[in-house]
C-alpha positions as CSV (number, residue, x, y, z in Angstrom):
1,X,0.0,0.0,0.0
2,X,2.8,2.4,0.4
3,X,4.1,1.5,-2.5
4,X,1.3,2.4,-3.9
5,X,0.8,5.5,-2.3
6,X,4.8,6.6,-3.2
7,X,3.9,5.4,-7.4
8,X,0.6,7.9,-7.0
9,X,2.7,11.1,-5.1
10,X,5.6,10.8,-7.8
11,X,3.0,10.7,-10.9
12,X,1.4,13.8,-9.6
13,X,5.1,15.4,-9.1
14,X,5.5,14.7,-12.8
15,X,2.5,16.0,-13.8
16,X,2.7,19.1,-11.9
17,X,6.5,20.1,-12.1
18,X,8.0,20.6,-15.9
19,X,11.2,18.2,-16.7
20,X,14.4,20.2,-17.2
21,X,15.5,20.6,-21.1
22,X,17.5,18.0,-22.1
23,X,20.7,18.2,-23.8
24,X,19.2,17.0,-27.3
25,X,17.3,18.6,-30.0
26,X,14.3,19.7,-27.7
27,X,12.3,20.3,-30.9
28,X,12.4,16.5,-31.7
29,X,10.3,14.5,-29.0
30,X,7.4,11.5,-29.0
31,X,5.0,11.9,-31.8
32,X,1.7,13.2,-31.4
33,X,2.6,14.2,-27.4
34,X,2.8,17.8,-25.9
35,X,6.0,18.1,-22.8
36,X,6.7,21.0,-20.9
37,X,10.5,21.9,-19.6
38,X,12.2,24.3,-18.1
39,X,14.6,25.8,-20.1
40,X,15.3,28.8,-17.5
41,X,15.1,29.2,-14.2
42,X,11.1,30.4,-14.0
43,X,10.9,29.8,-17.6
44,X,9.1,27.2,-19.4
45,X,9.1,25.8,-23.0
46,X,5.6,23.5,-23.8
47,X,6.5,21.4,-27.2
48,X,3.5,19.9,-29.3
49,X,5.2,17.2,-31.3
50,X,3.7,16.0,-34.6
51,X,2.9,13.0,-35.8
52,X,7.0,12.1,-37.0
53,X,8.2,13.7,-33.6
54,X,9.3,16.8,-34.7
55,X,7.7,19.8,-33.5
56,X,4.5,21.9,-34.9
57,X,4.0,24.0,-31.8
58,X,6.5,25.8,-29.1
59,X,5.0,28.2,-26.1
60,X,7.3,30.0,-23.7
61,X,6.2,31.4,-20.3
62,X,7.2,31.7,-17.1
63,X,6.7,29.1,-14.9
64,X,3.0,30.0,-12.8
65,X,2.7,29.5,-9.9
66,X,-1.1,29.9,-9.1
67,X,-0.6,28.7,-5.1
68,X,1.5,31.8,-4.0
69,X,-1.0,34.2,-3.0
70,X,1.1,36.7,-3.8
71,X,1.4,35.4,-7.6
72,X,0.5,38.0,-10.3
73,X,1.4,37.3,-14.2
74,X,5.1,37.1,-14.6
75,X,6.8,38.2,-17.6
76,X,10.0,37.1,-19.2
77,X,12.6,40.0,-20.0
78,X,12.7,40.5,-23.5
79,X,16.7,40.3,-23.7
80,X,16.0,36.6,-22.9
81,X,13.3,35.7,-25.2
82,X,15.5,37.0,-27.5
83,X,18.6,34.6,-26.5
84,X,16.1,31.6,-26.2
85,X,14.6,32.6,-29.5
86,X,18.1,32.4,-31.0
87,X,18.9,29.4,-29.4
88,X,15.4,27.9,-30.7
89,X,15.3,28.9,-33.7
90,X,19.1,28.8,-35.4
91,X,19.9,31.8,-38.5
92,X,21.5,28.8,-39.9
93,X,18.7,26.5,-39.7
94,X,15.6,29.0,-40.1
95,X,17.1,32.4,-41.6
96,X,16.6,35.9,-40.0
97,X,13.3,36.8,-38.4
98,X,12.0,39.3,-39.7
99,X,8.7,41.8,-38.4
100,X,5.5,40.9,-39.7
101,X,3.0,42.6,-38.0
102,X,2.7,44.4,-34.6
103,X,-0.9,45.8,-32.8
104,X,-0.8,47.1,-29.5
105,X,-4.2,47.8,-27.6
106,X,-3.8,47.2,-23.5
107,X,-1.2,44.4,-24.2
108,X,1.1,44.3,-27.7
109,X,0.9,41.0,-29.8
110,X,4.1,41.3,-31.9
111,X,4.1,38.9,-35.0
112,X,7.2,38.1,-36.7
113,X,8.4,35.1,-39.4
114,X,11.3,33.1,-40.8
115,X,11.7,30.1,-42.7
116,X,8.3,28.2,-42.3
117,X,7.8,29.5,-39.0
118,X,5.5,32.3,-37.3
119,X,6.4,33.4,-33.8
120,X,3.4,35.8,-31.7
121,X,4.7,37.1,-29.0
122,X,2.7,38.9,-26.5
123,X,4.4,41.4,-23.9
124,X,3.3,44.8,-22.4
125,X,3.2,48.1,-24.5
126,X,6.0,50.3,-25.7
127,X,8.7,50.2,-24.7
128,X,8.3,46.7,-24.8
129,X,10.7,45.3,-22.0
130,X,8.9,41.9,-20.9
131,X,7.3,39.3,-22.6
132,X,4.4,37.4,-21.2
133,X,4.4,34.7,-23.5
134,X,5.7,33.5,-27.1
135,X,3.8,31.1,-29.2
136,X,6.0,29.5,-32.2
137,X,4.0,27.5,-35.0
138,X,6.0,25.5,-37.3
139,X,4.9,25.5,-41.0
140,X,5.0,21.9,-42.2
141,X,3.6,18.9,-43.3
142,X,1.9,17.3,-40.6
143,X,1.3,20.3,-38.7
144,X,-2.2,22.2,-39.2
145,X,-1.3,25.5,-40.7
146,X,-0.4,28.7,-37.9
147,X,-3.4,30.6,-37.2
148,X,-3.5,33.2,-39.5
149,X,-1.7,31.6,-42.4
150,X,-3.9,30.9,-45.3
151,X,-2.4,28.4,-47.8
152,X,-4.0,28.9,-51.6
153,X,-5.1,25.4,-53.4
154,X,-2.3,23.4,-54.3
155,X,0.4,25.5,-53.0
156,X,3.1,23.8,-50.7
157,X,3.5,25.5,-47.0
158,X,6.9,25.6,-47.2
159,X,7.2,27.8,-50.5
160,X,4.8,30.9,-49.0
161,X,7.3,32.6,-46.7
């Protein structure tokens, strides 16, 4: 019975607590799955893996913690979003990112691109000094198209960026 009990407290201490990033290519993974690590201390990266293991959807946030009744949204300095970005998301591998599109209203949702991939991120108005979270959508057969990306009949999702 304690056994049993020990098996059910470490499942929910999995479950509730991300895995530290490993070492490997953190945007390769278990098909059709969605993990969460901690790439940063207080930072966390959620990876939707497609159906061939590679991934077709990234978030990064910091780390909530809803139990501290002092908690209020965190942000992420934009300094290093920018660094995990790079890390992420090679020149080599995916080209420069470039603006796309920017609207600010009481928050700022940023969009920008690069090769076959659209990044939102969301972070407080001008001057924009924290990020509250970044969304990255890969754009690639399996994945579903990124919101916001039409695709016309026939045409191959990696040729429209």
């Amino acid at each position: 019975m304690r056994c049993l009990a020990g098996l059910a407290l470490l499942l929910v201490a999995t479950a509730a607590f991300p895995q530290t990033a490993p070492e490997t290519d953190i945007l390769r993974g278990r098909a059709d799955t969605y993990e969460k690590f901690e790439i940063r201390p207080g930072i966390t990266l959620g990876v939707q893996y497609g159906s061939d293991g590679i991934a077709c959807h990234a978030d990064i946030t910091p780390l909530q913690r809803p139990l501290d009744p002092s908690w209020r949204r965190d942000t992420i300095p934009v300094d290093t979003i920018d660094s995990i970005l790079d890390e992420l998301l090679p020149t080599e591998a995916y080209g420069k990112r470039t603006p796309f599109f920017v609207e600010c209203l009481s928050l700022c949702m940023e969009v920008w691109q690069a090769k076959n991939v659209t990044i939102r991120i969301g972070d407080r108005p001008l001057p924009r000094l924290e990020v509250e979270e970044v969304e990255i959508e890969f754009d690639r057969p399996p994945c579903p198209p990124p919101l916001g990306v039409v695709h016309k009949k026939n045409e191959s999702p990696s040729t429209n960026h």
